[in-house]
TORLUM-723940 format. One line per field, with one value per residue (C-alpha): residue in three letters; residue number from 1; x, y, z. Coordinates in nm, 2 decimals, padded with zeros to 4 digits. Layout:
TORLUM-723940
r ALA,... $
k NUM,... $
px X,... $
py Y,... $
pz Z,... $
//
This chain:
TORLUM-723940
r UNK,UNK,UNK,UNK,UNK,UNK,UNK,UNK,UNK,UNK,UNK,UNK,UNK,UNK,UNK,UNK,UNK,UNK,UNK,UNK,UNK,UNK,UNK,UNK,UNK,UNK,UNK,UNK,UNK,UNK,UNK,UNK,UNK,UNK,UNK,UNK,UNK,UNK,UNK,UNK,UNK,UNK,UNK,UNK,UNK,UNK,UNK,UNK,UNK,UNK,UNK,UNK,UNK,UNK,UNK,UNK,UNK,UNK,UNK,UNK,UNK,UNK,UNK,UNK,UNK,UNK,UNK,UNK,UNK,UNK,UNK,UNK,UNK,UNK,UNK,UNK,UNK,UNK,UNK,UNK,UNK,UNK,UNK,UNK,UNK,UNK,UNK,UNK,UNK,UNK,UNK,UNK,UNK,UNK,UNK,UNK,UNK,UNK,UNK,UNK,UNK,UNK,UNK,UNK,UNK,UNK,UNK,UNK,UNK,UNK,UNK,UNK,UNK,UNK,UNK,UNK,UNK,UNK,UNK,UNK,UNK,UNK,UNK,UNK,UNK,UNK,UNK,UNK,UNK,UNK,UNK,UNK,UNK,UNK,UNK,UNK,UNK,UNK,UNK,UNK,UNK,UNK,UNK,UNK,UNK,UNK,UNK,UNK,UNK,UNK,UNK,UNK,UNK,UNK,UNK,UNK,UNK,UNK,UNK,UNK,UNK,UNK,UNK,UNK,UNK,UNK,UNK,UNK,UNK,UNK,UNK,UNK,UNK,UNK,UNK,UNK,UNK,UNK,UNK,UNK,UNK,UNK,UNK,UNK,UNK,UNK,UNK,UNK,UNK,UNK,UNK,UNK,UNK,UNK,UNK,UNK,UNK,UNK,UNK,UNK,UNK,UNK,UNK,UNK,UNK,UNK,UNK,UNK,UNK,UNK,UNK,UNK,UNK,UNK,UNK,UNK,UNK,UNK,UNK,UNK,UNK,UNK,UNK,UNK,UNK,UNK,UNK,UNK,UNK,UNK,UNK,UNK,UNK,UNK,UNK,UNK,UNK,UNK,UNK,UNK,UNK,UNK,UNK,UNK,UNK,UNK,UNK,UNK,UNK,UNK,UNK,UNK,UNK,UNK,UNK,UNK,UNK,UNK,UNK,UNK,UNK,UNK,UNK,UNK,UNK,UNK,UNK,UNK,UNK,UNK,UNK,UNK,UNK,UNK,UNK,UNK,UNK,UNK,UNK,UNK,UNK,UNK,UNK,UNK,UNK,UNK,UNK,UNK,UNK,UNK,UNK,UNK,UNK,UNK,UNK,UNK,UNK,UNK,UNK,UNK,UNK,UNK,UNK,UNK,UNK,UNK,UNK,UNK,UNK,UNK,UNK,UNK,UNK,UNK,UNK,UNK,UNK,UNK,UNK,UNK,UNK,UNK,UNK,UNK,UNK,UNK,UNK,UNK,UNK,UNK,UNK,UNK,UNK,UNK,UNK,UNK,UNK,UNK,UNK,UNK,UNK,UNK,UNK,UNK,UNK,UNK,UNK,UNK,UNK,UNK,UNK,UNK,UNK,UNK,UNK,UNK,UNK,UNK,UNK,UNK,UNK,UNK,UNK,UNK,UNK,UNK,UNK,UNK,UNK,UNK,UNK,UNK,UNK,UNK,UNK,UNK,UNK,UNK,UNK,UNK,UNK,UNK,UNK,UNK,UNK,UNK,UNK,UNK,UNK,UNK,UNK,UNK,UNK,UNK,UNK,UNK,UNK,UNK,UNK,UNK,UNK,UNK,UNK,UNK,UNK,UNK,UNK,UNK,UNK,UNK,UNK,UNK,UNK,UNK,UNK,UNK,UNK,UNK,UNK,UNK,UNK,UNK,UNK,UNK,UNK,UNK,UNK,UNK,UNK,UNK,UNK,UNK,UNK,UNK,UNK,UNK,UNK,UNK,UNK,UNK,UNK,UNK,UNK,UNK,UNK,UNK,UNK,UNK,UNK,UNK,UNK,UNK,UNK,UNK,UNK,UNK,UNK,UNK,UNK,UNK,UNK,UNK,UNK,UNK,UNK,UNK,UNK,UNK,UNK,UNK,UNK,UNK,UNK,UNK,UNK,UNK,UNK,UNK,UNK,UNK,UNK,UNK,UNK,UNK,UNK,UNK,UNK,UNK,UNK $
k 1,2,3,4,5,6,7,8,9,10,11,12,13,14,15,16,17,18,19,20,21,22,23,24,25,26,27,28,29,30,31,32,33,34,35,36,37,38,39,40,41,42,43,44,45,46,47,48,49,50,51,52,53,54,55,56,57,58,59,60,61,62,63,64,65,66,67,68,69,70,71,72,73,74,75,76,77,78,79,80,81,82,83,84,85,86,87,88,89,90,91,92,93,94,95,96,97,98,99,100,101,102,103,104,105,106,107,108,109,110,111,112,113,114,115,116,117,118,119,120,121,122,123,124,125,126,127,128,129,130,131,132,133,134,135,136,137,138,139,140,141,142,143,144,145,146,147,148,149,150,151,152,153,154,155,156,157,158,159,160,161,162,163,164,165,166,167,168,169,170,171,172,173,174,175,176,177,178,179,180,181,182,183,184,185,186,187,188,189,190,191,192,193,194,195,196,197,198,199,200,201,202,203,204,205,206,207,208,209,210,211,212,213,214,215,216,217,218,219,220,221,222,223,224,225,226,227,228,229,230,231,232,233,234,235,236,237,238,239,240,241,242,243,244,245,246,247,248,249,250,251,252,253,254,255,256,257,258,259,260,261,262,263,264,265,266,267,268,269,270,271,272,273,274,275,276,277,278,279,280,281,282,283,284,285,286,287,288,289,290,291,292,293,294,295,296,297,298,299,300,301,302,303,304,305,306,307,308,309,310,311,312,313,314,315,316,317,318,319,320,321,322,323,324,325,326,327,328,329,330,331,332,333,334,335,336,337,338,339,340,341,342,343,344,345,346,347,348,349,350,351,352,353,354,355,356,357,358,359,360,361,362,363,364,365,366,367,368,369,370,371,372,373,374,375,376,377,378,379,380,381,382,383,384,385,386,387,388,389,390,391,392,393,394,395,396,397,398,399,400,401,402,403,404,405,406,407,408,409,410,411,412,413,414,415,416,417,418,419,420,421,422,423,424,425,426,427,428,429,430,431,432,433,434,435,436,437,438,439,440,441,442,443,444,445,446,447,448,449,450,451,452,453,454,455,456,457,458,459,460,461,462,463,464,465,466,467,468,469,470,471,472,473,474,475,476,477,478,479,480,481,482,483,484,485,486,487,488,489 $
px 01.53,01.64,01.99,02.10,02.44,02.61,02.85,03.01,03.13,03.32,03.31,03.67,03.48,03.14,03.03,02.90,02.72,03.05,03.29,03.46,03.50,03.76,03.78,03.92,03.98,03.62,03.48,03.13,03.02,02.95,02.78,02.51,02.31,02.21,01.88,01.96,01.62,01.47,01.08,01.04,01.20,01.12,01.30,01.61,01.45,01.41,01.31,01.46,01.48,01.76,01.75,02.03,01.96,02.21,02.36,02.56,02.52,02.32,02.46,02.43,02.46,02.54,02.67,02.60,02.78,02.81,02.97,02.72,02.89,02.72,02.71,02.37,02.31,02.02,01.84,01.60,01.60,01.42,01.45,01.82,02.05,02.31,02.62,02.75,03.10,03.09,03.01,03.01,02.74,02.72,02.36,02.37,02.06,01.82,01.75,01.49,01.65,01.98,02.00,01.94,01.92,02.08,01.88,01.73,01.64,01.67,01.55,01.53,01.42,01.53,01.47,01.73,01.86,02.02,02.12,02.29,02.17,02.08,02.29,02.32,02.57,02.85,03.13,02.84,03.04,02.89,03.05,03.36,03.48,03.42,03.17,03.31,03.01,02.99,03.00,03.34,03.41,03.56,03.67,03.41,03.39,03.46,03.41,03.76,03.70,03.85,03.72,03.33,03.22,02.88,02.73,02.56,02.21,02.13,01.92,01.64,01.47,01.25,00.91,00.93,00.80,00.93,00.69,00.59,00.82,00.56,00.28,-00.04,00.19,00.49,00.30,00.16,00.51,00.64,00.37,00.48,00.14,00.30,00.04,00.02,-00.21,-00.25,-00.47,-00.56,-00.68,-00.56,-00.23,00.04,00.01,00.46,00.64,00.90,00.63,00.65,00.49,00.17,-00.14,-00.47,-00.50,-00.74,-00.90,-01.03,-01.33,-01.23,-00.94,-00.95,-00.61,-00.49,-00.25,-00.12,-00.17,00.12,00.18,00.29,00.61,00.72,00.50,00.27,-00.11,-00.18,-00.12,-00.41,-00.31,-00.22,-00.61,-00.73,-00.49,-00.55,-00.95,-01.00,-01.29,-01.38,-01.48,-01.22,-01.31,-01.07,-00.97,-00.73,-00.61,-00.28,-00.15,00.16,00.30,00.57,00.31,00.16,-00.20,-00.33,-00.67,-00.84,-01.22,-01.40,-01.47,-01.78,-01.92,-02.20,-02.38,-02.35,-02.21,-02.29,-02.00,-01.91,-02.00,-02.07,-01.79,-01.79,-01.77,-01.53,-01.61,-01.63,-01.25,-01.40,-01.78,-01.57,-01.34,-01.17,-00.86,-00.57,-00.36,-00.40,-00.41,-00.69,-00.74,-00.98,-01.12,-01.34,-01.73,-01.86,-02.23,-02.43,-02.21,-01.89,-01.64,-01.27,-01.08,-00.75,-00.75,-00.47,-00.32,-00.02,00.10,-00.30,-00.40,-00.58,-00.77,-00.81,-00.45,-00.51,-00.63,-00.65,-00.83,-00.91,-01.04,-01.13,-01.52,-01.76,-02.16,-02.22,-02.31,-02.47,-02.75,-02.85,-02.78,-02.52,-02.24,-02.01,-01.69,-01.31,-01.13,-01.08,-01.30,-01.31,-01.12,-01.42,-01.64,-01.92,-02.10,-01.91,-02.01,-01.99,-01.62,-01.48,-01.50,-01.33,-01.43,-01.54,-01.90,-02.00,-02.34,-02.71,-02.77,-02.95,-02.88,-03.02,-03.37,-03.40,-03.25,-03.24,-03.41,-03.56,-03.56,-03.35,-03.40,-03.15,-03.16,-03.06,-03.07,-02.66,-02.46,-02.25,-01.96,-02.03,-01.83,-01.90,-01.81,-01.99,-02.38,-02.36,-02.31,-02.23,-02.25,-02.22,-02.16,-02.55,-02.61,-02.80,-02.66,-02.83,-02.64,-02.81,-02.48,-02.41,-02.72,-02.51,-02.17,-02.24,-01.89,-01.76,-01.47,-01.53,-01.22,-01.36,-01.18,-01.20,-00.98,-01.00,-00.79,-00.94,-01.03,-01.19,-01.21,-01.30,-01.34,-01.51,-01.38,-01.46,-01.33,-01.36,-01.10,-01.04,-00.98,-00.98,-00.95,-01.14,-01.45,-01.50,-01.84,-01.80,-01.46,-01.58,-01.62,-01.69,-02.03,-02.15,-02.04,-01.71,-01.47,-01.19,-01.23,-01.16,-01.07,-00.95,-00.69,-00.90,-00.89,-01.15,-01.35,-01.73,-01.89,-01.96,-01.77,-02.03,-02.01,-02.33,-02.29,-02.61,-02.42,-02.27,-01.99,-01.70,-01.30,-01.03,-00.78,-00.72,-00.52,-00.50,-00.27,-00.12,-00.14,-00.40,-00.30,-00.27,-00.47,-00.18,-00.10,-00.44,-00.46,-00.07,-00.26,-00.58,-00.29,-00.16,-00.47,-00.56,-00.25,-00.35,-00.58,-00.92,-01.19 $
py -00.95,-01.09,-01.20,-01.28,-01.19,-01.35,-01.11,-01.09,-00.81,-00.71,-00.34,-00.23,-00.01,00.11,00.46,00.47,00.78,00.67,00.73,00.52,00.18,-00.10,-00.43,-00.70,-01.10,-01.20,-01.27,-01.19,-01.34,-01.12,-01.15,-01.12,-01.19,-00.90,-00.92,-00.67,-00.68,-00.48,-00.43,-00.26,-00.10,00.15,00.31,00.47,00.42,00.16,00.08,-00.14,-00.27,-00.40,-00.62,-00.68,-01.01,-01.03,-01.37,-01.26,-01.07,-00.75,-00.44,-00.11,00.14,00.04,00.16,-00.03,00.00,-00.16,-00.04,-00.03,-00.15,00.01,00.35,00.38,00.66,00.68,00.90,00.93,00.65,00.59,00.42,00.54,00.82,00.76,00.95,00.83,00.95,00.77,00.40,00.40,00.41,00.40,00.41,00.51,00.40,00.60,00.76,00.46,00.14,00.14,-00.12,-00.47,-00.75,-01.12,-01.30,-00.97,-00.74,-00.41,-00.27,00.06,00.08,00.34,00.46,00.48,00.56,00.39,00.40,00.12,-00.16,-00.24,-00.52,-00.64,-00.44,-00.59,-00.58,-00.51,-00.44,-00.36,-00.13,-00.10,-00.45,-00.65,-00.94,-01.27,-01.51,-01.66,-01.57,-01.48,-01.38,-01.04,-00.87,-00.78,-00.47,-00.35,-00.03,00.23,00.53,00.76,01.16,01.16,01.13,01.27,01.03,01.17,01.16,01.02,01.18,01.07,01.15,00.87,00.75,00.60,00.27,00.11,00.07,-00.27,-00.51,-00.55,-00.33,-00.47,-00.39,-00.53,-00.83,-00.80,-00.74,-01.05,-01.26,-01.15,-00.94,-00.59,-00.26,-00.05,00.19,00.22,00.46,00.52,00.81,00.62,00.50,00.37,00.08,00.06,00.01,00.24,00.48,00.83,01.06,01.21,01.02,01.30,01.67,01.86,02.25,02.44,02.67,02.97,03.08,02.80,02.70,02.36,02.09,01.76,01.49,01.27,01.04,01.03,00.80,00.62,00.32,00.45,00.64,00.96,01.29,01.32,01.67,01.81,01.86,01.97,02.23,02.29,02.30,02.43,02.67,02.58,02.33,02.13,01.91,01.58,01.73,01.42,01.08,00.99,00.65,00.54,00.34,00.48,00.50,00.80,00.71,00.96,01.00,01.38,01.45,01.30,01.51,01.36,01.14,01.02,01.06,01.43,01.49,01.80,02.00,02.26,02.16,01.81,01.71,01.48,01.67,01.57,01.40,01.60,01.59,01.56,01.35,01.00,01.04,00.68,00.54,00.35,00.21,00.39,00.74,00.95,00.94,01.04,00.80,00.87,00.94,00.88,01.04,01.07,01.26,01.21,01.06,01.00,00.86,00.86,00.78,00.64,00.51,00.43,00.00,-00.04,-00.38,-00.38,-00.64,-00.99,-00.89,-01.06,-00.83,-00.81,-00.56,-00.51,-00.24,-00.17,-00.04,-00.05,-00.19,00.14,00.34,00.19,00.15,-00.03,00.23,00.25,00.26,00.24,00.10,00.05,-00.07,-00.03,00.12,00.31,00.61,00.77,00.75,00.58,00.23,00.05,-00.28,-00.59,-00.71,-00.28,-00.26,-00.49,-00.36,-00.44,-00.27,-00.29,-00.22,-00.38,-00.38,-00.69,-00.56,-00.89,-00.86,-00.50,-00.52,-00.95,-01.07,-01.24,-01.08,-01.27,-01.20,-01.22,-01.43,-01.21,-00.81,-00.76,-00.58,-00.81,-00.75,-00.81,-00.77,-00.51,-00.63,-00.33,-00.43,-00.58,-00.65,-00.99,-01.18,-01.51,-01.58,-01.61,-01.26,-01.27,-01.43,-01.74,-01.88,-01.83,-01.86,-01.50,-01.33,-00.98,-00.92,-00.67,-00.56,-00.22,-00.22,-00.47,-00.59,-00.64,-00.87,-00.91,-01.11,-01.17,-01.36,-01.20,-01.54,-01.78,-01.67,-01.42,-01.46,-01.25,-01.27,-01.05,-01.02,-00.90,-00.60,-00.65,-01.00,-01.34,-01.47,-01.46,-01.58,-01.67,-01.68,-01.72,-01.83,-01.99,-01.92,-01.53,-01.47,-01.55,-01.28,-01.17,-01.41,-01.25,-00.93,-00.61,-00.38,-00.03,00.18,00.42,00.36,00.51,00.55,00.62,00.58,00.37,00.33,00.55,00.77,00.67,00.81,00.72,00.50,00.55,00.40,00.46,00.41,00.37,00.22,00.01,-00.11,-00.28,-00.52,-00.63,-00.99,-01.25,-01.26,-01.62,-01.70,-01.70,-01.38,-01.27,-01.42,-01.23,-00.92,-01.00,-01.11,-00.72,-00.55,-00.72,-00.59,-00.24,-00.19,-00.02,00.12 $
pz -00.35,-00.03,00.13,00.42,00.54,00.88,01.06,01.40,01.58,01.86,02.09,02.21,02.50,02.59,02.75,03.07,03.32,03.53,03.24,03.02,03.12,02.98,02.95,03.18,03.13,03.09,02.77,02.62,02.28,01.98,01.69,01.42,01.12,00.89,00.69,00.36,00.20,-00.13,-00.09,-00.41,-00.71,-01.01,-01.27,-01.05,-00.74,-00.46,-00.12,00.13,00.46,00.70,01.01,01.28,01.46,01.77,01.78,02.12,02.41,02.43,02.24,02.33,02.07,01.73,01.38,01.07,00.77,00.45,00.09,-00.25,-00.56,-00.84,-00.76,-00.56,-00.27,00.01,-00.05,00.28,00.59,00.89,01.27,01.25,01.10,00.84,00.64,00.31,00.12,-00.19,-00.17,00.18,00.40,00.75,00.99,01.32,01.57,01.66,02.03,02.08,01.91,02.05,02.23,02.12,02.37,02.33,02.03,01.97,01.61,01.51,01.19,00.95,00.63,00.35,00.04,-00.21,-00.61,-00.86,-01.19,-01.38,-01.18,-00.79,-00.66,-00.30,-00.11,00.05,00.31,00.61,01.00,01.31,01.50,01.28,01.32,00.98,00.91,01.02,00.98,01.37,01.69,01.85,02.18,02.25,02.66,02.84,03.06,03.39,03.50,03.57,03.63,03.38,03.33,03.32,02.94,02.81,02.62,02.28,02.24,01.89,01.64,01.39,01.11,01.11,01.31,01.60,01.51,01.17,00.91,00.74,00.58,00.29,00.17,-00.04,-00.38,-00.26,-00.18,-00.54,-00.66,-00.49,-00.64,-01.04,-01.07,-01.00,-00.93,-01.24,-00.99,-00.64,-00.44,-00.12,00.09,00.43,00.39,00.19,-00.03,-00.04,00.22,00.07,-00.02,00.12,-00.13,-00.18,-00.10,-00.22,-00.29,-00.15,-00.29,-00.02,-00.03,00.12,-00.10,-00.34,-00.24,-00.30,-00.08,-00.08,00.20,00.26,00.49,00.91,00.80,00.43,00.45,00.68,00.79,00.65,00.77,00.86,01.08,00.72,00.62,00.96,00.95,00.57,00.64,00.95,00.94,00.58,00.35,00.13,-00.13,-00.26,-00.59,-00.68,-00.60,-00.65,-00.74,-00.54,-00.83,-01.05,-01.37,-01.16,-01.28,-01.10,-01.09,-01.03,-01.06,-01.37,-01.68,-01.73,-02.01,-02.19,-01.87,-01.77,-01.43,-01.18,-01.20,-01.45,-01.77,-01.73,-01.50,-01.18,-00.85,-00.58,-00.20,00.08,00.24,00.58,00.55,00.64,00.90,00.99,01.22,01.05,01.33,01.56,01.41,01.23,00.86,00.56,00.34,00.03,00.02,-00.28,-00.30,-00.66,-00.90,-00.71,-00.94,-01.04,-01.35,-01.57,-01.90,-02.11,-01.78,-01.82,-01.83,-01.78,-01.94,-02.23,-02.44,-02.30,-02.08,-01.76,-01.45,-01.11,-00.85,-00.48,-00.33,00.10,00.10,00.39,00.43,00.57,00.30,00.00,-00.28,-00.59,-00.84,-01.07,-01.06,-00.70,-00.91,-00.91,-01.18,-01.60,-01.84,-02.21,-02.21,-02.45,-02.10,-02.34,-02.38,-02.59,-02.58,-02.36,-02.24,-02.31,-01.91,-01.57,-01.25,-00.93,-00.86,-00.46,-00.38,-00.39,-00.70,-00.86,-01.22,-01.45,-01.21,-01.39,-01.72,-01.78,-02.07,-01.91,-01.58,-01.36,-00.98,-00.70,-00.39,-00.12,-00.08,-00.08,-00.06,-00.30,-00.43,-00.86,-01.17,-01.39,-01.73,-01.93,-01.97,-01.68,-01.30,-01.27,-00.93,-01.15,-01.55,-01.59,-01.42,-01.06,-00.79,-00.69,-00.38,-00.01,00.13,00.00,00.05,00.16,00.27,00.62,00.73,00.83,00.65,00.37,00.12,-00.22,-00.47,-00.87,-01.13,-01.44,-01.69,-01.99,-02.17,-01.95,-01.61,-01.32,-00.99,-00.71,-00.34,-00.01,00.31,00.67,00.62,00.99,01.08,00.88,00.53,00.19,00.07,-00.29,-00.37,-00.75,-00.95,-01.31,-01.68,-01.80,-01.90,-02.31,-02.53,-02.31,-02.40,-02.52,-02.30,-02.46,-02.17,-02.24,-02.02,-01.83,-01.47,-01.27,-00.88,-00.81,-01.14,-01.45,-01.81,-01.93,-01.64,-01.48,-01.14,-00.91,-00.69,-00.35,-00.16,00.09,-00.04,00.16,-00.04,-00.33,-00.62,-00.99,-01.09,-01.43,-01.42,-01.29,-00.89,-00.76,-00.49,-00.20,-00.33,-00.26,00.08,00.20,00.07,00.30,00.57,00.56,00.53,00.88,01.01,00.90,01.17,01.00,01.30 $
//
């Protein structure tokens, strides 16, 4: 939800070191546009972010305020300071933004609560003069001296640098295929997003904490597990997904394949084996060795049956194998085999399934890594099994974004991506393969192994998300687009 309000302002008198200085018969022009924007929304809750765009002459130090018409409140803001007394709101600039130059933006971003509904505010001024829709000319300024004046030094509770307009799910949300679970280890996946992002259990005392993030919308906090760890081993105990379902996903408690934990359970990654940088700032993402492996059953607005689906997740070529399984995605919630079309996820690795298992055996061309389908009883590069093109002989990126879709009755298509620069391949978009047509996907969402819990494969996760919906292909590219932006070394 987007609108786009015009105001114009004008300043009665500006502080100076000097002292206060007033105006004289010159004139300056004043005025601006004000970009109210909501990035996302869930059940009484909801992100946005405003823009000033000065229209006039430079403007130093500014207030912004605006009245909300149903009742909402902010709840926690950033770039700026604010007050509110009933309806009203008013945001102060931070130490660092306060002055905007001719033709120049500020922004902040907030999160924010609601309970009826979550209309557009109205009645936006800038520095207490009302909205007028044009530039106007107001006195400039002269100095006079008057007695010396401190000027205040304004405070923030924010980052220094705002975070993005739009995150992977708000892109997703944009598009009409919203998240119904997004996880990530790195960073967050909404730009209004400022909760939790993993838990970690260390071995010393067995003590548990949570790693959030730097900034809503931002890296990970990453200083939170080095203090946390220091001296010890901790091990990722849980995953949590950034989307109001809260399919969280902690360690696996097993399946028809036994795990190595405590009776038969998954074991958790190492917190500290894959160390990465997210813009600019240190972060953790997964490493999933044999027997590492998370999952949520029942998950909560999952899709089910032949429900349309769609997945990406952000892996590297680093660390792989042909074993099975390295997934992300949907599977049974009874962690068995229960026949073809029960599971949608993307599977990551060299594995050349259909030369092993085909009847016939069907060989691949190329040693991978690829990024397949695994459809249950089956890793499907193609809808005949082994993947057959030259052009896609391996995908051999550092940070690698892996795609699936599937529209549970015709159609699935596979994509990947440089995670660090450019678009998306799509090495196979067609028909699903004989016998999986309707799909008949359960609601379990899991990380690092198979349906059944096979857990031989390896892989690295940084972050990742499933969507309800089938994503359209320029959704998919904006997500690529931000994932760029994201910075991965």
């Amino acid at each position: 939800m987007k609108l786009r309000w015009a105001v114009a302002t004008a300043a009665a008198s500006v502080l100076s070191a000097a002292g206060v200085v007033s105006a004289t018969a010159a004139h300056a022009a004043v005025g601006c546009e004000v970009t109210y924007a909501i990035s996302s929304q869930w059940q009484g809750g909801f992100g946005a972010s405003v823009t000033v765009h000065d229209l006039g002459d430079a403007i130093n130090g500014w207030q912004l305020s605006w009245s909300f018409g149903a009742g909402q409140t902010v709840t926690q803001l950033w770039n700026g300071s604010y007050s509110q007394q009933g309806a009203a709101v008013t945001v102060t600039n931070a130490a660092y933004n306060g002055s905007i130059p001719a033709g120049g933006t500020v922004s902040f971003g907030f999160n924010g609560a609601w309970s009826t509904s979550n209309p557009v505010p109205g009645g936006f001024t800038l520095n207490g003069t009302p909205c007028t829709g044009g530039v106007t000319t107001s006195p400039s300024v002269t100095p006079t001296e008057q007695s010396p004046t401190p000027t205040p030094s304004p405070t923030s509770d924010g980052p220094t640098t705002p975070p993005p307009a739009q995150q992977a799910c708000d892109i997703y949300a944009t598009g009409g295929t919203p998240c119904i679970g997004a996880h990530s280890t790195t960073r967050a996946l909404f730009a209004s997003y400022n909760g939790p992002l993993y838990q970690v259990q260390r071995a010393s005392d067995k003590a548990y904490t949570n790693v959030g993030l730097l900034a809503a919308g931002g890296v990970a906090n990453a200083a939170t597990q080095d203090s946390f760890c220091a001296n010890t081993n901790c091990t990722i105990t849980k995953i949590y997904d950034q989307t109001s379902n809260h399919n969280d996903m902690p360690i696996s408690w097993g399946g028809l394949w036994k795990g190595p934990g405590p009776n038969g359970a998954d074991v958790g990654a190492d917190a500290k084996a894959l160390p990465v940088t997210v813009g600019g700032h240190r972060a953790y993402g997964v490493k999933v060795t044999p027997g590492v492996g998370y999952r949520v059953d029942n998950a909560k607005n999952a899709p089910t049956g032949s429900q349309p689906e769609g997945i990406y997740m952000i892996t590297s070529s680093n660390y792989v194998n042909d074993q099975c399984c390295f997934d992300y995605g949907s599977r049974e919630n009874t962690h068995t085999d229960t026949g073809n079309a029960t599971m949608n996820a993307i599977e990551w690795g060299t594995p050349c399934w259909f030369a092993t298992w085909g009847n016939p055996k069907n060989p691949c061309v190329g040693t991978g890594p690829w990024v397949e389908a695994d459809l249950e009883n089956g890793m499907y590069h193609t809808n005949t099994g082994s993947n057959k093109d030259p052009n896609n002989s391996g995908v051999h990126f550092p940070f690698v974004s892996a795609w699936e879709k599937n529209n549970g009755t015709s159609n699935f298509t596979l994509k990947y991506g440089n995670a660090t620069s450019g678009g998306l391949t799509t090495p196979y978009s067609g028909a699903l393969p004989k016998g999986y047509s309707p799909m008949k996907t359960d609601s379990s969402l899991l990380l690092g192994t198979g349906g059944d819990n096979s857990h031989s494969g390896q892989g690295e996760f940084f972050e990742g998300a499933i969507t309800s919906g089938y994503p359209s292909d320029t959704t998919e590219n904006a997500v690529q687009t931000s994932i760029v932006t994201a910075h991965y070394q």
